[in-house]
C-alpha positions as CSV (number, residue, x, y, z in Angstrom):
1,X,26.7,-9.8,7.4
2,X,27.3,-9.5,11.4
3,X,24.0,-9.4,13.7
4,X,25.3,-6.6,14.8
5,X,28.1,-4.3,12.8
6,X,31.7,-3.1,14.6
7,X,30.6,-0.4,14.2
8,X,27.4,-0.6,16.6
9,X,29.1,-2.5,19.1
10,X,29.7,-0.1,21.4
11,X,26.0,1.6,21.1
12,X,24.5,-1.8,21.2
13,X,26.3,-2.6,24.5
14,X,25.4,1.1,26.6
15,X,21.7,0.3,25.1
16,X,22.0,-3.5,27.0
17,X,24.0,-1.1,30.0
18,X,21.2,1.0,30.7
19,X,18.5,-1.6,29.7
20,X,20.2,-3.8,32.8
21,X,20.8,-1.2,35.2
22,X,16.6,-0.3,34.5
23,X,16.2,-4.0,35.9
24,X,18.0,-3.5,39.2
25,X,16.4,-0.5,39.9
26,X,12.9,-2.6,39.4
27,X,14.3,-4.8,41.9
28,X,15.5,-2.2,44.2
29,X,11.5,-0.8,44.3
30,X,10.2,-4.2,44.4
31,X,12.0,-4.8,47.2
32,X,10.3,-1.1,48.3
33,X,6.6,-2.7,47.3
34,X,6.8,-1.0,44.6
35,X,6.4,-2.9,41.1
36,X,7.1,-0.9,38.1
37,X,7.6,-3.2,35.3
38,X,11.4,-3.9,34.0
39,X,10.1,-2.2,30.1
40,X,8.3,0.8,31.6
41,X,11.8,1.5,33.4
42,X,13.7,1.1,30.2
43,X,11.0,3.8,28.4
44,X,12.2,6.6,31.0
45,X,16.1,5.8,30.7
46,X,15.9,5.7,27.3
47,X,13.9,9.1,27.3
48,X,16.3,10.0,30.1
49,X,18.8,9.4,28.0
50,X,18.1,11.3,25.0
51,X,18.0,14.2,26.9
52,X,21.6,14.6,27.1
53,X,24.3,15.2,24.6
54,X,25.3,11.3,24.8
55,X,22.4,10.6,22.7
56,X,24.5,12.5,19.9
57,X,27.6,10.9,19.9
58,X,28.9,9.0,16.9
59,X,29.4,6.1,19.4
60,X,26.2,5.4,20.7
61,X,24.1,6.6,17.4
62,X,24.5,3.9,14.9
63,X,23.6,1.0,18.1
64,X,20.7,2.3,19.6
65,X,19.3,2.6,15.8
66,X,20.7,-1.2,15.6
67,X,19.2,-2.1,19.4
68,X,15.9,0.0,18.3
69,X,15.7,-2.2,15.2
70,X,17.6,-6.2,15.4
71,X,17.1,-6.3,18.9
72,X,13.0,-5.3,18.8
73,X,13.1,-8.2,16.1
74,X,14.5,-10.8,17.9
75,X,12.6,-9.8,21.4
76,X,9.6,-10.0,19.0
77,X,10.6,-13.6,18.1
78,X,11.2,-15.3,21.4
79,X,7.7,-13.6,22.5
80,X,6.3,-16.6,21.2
81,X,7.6,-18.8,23.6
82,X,5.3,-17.1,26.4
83,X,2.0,-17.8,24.4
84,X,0.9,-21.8,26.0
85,X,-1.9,-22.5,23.2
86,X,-3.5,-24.8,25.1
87,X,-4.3,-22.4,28.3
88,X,-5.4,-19.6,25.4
89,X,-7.7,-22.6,23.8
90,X,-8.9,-23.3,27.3
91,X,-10.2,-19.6,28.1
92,X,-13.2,-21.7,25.4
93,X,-14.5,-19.7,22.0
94,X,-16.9,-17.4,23.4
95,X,-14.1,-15.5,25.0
96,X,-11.3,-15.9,22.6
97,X,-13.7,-14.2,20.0
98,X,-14.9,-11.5,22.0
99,X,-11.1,-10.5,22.7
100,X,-10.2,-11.0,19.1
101,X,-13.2,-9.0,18.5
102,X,-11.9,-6.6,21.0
103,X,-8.4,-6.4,19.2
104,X,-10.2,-4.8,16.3
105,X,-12.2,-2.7,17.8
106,X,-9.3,-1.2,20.3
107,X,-7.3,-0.3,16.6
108,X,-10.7,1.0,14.4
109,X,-11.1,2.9,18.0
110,X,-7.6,4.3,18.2
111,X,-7.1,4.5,14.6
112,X,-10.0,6.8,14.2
113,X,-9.0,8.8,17.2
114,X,-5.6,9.7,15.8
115,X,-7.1,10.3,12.3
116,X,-8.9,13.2,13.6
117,X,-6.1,14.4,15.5
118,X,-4.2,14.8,12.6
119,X,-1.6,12.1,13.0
120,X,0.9,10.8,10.3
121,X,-0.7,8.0,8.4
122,X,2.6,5.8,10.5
123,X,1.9,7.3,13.4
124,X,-1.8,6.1,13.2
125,X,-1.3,2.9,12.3
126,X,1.7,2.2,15.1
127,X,-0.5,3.8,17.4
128,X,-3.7,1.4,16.8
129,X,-1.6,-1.4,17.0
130,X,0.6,-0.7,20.2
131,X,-2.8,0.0,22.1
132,X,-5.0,-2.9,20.5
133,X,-2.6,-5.7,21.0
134,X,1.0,-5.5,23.7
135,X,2.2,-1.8,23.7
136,X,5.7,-0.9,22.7
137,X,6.3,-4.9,21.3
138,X,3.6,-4.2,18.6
139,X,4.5,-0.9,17.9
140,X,8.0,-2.2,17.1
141,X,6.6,-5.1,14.8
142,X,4.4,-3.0,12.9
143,X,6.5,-0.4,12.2
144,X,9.3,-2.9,10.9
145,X,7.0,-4.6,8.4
146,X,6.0,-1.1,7.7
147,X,9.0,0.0,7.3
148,X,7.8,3.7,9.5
149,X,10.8,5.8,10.7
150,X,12.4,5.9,14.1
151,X,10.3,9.5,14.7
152,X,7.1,8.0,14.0
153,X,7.8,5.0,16.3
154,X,9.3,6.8,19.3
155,X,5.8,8.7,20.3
156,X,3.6,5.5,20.7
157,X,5.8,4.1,22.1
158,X,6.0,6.7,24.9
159,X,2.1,7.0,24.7
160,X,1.4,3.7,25.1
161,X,4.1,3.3,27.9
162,X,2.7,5.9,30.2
163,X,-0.6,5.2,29.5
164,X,0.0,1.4,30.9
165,X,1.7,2.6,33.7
166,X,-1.0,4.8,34.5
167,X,-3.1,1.8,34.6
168,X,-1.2,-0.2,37.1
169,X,-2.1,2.3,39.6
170,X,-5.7,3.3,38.4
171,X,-7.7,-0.1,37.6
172,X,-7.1,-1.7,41.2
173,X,-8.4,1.3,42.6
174,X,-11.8,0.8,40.2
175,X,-12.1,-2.9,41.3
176,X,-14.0,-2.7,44.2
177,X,-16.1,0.4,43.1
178,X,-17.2,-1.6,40.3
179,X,-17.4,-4.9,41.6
180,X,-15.5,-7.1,40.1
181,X,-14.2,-10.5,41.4
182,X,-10.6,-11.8,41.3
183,X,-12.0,-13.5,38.2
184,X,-13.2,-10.7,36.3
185,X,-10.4,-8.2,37.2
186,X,-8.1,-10.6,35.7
187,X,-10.2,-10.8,32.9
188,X,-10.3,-7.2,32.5
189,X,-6.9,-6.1,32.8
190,X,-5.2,-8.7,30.5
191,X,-7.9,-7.3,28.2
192,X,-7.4,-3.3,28.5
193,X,-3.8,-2.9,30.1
194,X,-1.4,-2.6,27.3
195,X,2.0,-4.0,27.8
196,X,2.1,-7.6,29.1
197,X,4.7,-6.3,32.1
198,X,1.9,-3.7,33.0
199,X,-0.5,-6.7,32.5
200,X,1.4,-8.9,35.6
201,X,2.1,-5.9,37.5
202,X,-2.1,-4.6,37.7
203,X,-3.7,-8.7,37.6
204,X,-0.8,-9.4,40.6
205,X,-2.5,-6.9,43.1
206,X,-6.0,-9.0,43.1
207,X,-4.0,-12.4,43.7
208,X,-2.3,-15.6,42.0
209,X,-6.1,-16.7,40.1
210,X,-6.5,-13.1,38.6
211,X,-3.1,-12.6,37.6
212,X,-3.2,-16.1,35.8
213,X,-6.3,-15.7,33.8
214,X,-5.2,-12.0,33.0
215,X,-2.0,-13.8,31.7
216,X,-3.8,-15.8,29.3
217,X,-6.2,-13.4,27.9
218,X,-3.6,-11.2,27.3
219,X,-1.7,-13.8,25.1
220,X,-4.7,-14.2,23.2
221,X,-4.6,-10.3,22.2
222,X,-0.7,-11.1,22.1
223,X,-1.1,-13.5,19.2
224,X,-2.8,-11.7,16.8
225,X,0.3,-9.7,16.7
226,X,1.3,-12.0,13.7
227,X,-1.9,-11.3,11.3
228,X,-1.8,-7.6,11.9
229,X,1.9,-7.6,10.9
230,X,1.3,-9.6,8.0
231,X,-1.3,-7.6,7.0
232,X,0.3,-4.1,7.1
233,X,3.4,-6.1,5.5
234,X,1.3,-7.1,2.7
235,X,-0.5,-3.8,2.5
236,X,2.6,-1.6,2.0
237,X,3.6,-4.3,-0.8
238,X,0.7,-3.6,-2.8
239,X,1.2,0.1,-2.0
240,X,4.5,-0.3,-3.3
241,X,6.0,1.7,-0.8
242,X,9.6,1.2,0.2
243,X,11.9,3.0,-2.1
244,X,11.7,0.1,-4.6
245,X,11.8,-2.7,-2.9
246,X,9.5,-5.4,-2.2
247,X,9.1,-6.4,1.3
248,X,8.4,-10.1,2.3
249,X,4.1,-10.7,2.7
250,X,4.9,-12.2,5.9
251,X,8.1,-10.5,7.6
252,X,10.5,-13.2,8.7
253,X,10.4,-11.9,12.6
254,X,6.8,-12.7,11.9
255,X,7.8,-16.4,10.9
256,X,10.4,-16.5,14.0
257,X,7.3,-15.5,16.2
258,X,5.3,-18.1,15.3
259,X,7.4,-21.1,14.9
260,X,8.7,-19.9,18.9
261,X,4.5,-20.6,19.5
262,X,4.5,-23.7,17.4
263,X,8.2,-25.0,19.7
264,X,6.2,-24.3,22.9
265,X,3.2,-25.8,22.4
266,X,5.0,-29.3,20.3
267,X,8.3,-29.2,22.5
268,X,8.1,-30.1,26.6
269,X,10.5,-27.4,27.3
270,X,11.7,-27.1,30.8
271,X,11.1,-24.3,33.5
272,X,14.6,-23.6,33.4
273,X,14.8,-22.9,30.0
274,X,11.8,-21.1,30.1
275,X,13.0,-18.9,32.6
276,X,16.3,-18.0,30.5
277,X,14.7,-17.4,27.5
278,X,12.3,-15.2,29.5
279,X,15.1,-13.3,30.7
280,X,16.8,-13.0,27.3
281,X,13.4,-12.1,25.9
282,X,13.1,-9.0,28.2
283,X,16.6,-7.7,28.2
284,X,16.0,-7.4,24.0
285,X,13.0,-5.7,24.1
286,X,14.1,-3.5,27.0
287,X,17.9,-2.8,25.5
288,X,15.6,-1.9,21.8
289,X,13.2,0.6,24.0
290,X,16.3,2.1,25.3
291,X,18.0,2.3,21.7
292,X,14.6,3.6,20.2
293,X,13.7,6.3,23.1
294,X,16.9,7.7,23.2
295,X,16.2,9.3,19.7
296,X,13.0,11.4,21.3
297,X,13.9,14.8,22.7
298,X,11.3,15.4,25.3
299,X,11.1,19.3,24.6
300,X,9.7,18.1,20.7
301,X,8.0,15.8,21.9
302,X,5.3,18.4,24.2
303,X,6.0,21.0,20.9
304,X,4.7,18.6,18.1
305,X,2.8,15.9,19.5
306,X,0.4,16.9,21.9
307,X,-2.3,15.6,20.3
308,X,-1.2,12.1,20.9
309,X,-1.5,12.8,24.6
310,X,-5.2,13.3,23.9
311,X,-5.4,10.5,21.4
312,X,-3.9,7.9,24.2
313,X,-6.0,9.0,27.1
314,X,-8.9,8.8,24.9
315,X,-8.0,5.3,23.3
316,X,-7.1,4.2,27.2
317,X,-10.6,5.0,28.0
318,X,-12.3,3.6,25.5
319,X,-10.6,0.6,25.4
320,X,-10.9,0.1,29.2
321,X,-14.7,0.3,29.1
322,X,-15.2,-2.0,25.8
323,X,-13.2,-4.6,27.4
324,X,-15.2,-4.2,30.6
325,X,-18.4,-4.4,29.1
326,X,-17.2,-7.5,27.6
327,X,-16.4,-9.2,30.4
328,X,-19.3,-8.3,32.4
329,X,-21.6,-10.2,29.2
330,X,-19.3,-13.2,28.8
């Protein structure tokens, strides 16, 4: 069977479109000073999108549903040739177990939160794990080895989207008041901010030494993507949810992402190729986000899920402060 069906082809390509012309408007504001991460841009066209009558037609349905789904997958996969194990070993164990630590506590946190708001037992789940671990990547792991619907995804996703922006422009602003050094900024944003795009575009502002140790601790929160998806994988197989079927313990993306870590860390790969697979690496994720957001209609969105909003500011918060107590004791 094709990667990608005839029949998707032409969704497929406006989702890549839009996900490409969301990069040269990053550019354009870069080029402005202003840095708003390549993902976050392809979030708003894809909401942008689904907002007009386009995101009904028989052409461009069945590929974003294919861009939302294969091409999260395979963005997922080639994530794992960002995460250097040996700069994530050299952050030492005190500090890789508190943010580990931290991982869990971020999704307890949020998954509580959204319990009580009265959120769809998916919905609770995908949002714990886009806010715990790397934002709209996680969301879209998680809810393929859960096998949640393009609904439930499409929310925490936007949630955790907007939330991370918000943080680009907020935590600098809290640096000085709080005291931090380029150090511990860096420490503190690759441990709160959610997306690793939002992570680079806060740690940058502080300089080159925060933005590389906010880099690394953020991989560290990045790599326990594969556990939690193997876990929820293997939950929903005892659950026996699935219409029937019996879904792998450890979803093959899964597998993809971690033999990409095991390639980086065995194989000298050069810079160059680095930088293409980079490059590839975003434009799937950011082409998916498109396919995905432009099945959310912004009017149901405010009607049904306002709670989320309260949920995400709340899980934000909470999050932001753990991780900065953290850093202040280690």
């Amino acid at each position: 069977m094709a990667l990608v069906p005839r029949s998707a082809l032409a969704g497929v390509a406006a989702c890549v479109g839009i996900a490409l012309a969301g990069l040269g408007i990053h550019h354009a504001l870069l080029a402005a000073g202003v840095d708003v991460p390549w993902l976050t841009l392809s979030v708003l066209l894809g909401l942008a999108l689904g907002q007009t009558p386009l995101a009904a037609d028989a052409r461009l349905v069945p590929g974003a549903k294919v861009a939302g789904r294969t091409l999260m997958r395979a963005g997922i996969v080639l994530l794992g040739l960002q995460v250097v194990v040996a700069d994530v070993v050299a952050l030492g164990p005190v500090l890789i177990v508190a943010v580990v630590a931290l991982v869990g506590v971020a999704f307890a946190l949020t998954w509580s939160l959204a319990r009580l708001a009265g959120m769809s037992a998916d919905q609770r789940v995908l949002m714990a794990a886009g806010f715990s671990i790397c934002g709209a990547s996680a969301i879209g792991a998680v809810a393929q080895a859960r096998g949640a619907s393009e609904r439930d995804q499409a929310t925490p996703v936007a949630l955790v989207t907007l939330c991370g922006t918000a943080a680009i422009g907020v935590l600098p602003l809290l640096r000085v008041p709080l005291g931090l050094d380029d150090a511990a900024f860096g420490a503190w944003t690759g441990a709160s901010v959610h997306d690793v795009g939002q992570v680079v575009a806060t740690a940058a502002i502080a300089g080159p030494g925060a933005l590389a140790l906010a880099v690394v601790v953020k991989l560290v929160r990045v790599v326990t993507l594969a556990p939690m998806t193997a876990l929820v994988a293997a939950q929903r197989r005892r659950s026996g949810d699935g219409a029937g079927e019996r879904p792998p313990i450890v979803p093959l993306f899964v597998v993809g992402f971690l033999v990409a870590v095991a390639v980086r860390a065995l194989v000298p790969l050069p810079d160059a190729v680095l930088d293409v697979v980079g490059f590839v690496q975003q434009l799937l994720l950011a082409s998916a986000l498109v396919g995905l957001l432009s099945r959310v209609r912004i009017v149901d969105l405010v009607r049904q899920d306002w709670r989320g909003v309260l949920v995400a500011v709340g899980a934000s918060t909470g999050i932001a402060a753990t991780a900065l107590a953290i850093v202040q004791l280690v």
